[in-house]
C-alpha positions, 0 to 999 in steps of 0.5 A: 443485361445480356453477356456473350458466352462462347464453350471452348471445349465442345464444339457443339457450342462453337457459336456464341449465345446470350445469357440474359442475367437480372440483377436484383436490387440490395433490398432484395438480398436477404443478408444477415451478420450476425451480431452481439447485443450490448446487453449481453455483452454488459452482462458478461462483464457483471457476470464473468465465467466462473474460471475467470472468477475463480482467477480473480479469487486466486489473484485476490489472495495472492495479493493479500498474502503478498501484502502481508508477507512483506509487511510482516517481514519488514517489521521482523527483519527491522527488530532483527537487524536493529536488536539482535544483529546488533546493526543499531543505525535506524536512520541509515536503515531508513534511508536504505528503505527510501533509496530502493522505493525511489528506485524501483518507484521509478522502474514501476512508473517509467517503465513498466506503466505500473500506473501513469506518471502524474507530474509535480505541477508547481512549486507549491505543490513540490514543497507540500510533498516535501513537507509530508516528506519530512514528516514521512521521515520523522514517522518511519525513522522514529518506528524504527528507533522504537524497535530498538527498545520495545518488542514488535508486539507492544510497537504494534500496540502503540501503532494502533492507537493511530486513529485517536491521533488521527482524529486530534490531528484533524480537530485541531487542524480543520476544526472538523468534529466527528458524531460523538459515537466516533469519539466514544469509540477512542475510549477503548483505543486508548484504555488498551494501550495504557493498560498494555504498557502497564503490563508490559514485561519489557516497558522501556519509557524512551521506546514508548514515547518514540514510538508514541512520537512516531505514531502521531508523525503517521497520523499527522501526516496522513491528515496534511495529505488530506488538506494539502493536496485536496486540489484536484489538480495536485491529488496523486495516487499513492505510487506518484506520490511515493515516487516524489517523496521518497528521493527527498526523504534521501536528501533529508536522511544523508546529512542526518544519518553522517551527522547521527551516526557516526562513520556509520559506513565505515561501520557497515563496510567493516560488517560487511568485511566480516559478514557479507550476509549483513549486505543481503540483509539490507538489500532484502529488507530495502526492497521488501519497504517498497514491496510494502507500499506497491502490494498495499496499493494493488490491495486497495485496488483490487479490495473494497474499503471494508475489506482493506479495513478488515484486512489491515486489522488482522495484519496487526495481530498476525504480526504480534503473534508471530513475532511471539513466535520469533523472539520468544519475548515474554507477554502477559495475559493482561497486555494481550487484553490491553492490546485485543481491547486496542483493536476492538476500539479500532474496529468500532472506530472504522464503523462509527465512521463509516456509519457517519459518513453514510448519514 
């Protein structure tokens, strides 16, 4: 191919001339991109940079601690408010809790994509999530009632006897038996406790059984979840699922507690008249509940099941000794035993069954 040139500037080029150009194929052109192997790439994500890591860690941990604070604080600020502030209305108090993890339920989900909306999609399915609803209800409100009685330390106790529930709830209801070596484990679980309450400085027989009440509620409902919502179209995660219930768990407290507990707002706004601080200690402890469900549903995210099993464990006893700490209410060396042997025969518990499942 030939193209007419012509020099405009020297005039020694004045007429024009041709410069022939060859045109060389694609094939001929030796251009290279440069590229990133999918290899590679893949192994970048298996083996993140240690700054990333280190991150990651730090994230971890600031979640766990998250987790634990506001577990812990929930617990201590209820035993405070129900016992020593003298605020002796636990279904008002529930039904606080549960009107602030509607709404922030919903701000996290609908706002802020915390996870993605799942939606009820039928009315079965809207009156299982009431039935674990009402049983949500009756475990959190009956904890709370046994904190007006029983010191965190023996509420805990009691608490961690879940599993033996857990696992009489689940015999009865499915038929489903467990290895033998997962039952043997129950044996501790329950010897703690009964030696804990027979040592126990400040036993008081209604705390006890409410709290026990309580603690099978927790169980029981934990084992309908499981049978009600095993459909793979009704499963949701724990957010959505506390998204539904907690504004039914409303509409079932409101008539209880103006039923329960007499001119109960009356009472607090009188409270309030005298002590505004009793209106902050309600809104810290409402938002702290659901600050309890949000950072155990992160942590399970972010954490493997042994982990979380480990960590849940653990919590138990940071919140025995430092509610000690905080009431100074009196223990005996042989309720400590009791309550140590509890969460040995827990930890055995959570083995044997992993070991079960594996087989």
């Amino acid at each position: 191919m030939a193209f007419h040139m012509a020099n405009q500037t020297d005039p020694c080029f004045a007429r024009p001339f041709l410069v022939h150009v060859r045109l060389l194929p694609p094939t001929a052109l030796h251009l290279t991109k440069p590229t990133i192997s999918l290899s590679k790439l893949q192994l970048f994500d298996q083996h993140p940079p240690p700054k990333m890591k280190g991150m990651s860690r730090f994230f971890t941990i600031g979640l766990v601690a998250a987790w634990y604070s506001s577990n812990i604080g929930v617990l201590l600020l209820n035993k405070y408010l129900l016992t020593n502030y003298g605020f002796k209305y636990p279904i008002f108090l529930t039904m606080c809790h549960m009107t602030a993890c509607s709404l922030f339920s919903y701000i996290a989900i609908a706002w802020f994509k915390v996870v993605p909306l799942q939606t009820i999609r039928s009315r079965v399915q809207f009156f299982k999530i009431s039935a674990l609803s009402f049983i949500f209800c009756i475990s959190v409100v009956f904890g709370n009632i046994s904190l007006r009685y029983l010191p965190v330390s023996f509420n805990q106790a009691i608490g961690a006897t879940t599993p033996f529930f857990t696992a009489v709830f689940a015999y009865l209801m499915t038929l489903k038996r467990e290895a033998w070596l997962t039952y043997v484990t129950l044996i501790p679980v329950v010897t703690g406790v009964v030696i804990a309450s027979g040592s126990e400085p400040s036993f008081h027989l209604f705390g006890f059984l409410i709290c026990v009440a309580a603690t099978a509620a927790r169980a029981l409902k934990s084992v309908l979840q499981g049978i009600l919502l095993s459909a793979e179209g009704e499963k949701l995660n724990s957010m959505n699922l506390l998204l539904y219930m907690a504004p039914m768990a409303v509409v079932f407290l409101l008539p209880a507690t103006l039923f329960m507990e007499d001119n109960v707002v009356g009472i607090t706004i009188a409270l309030a008249r005298d002590d505004v601080k009793i209106i902050w200690y309600l809104l810290f402890n409402s938002s702290l509940a659901y600050f309890v469900n949000l950072t155990n549903f992160l942590v399970t995210k972010h954490t493997s099941a042994l982990t979380l099993q480990v960590l849940g464990n653990a919590k138990g006893a940071v919140a025995v000794v430092v509610s000690i700490l905080i009431f100074r209410n009196p223990v005996s060396v042989t309720g400590m035993f009791g309550y140590t042997l509890t969460v040995m025969g827990v930890i055995l518990y959570s083995e044997a069954k992993k070991g079960a499942n594996k087989s």
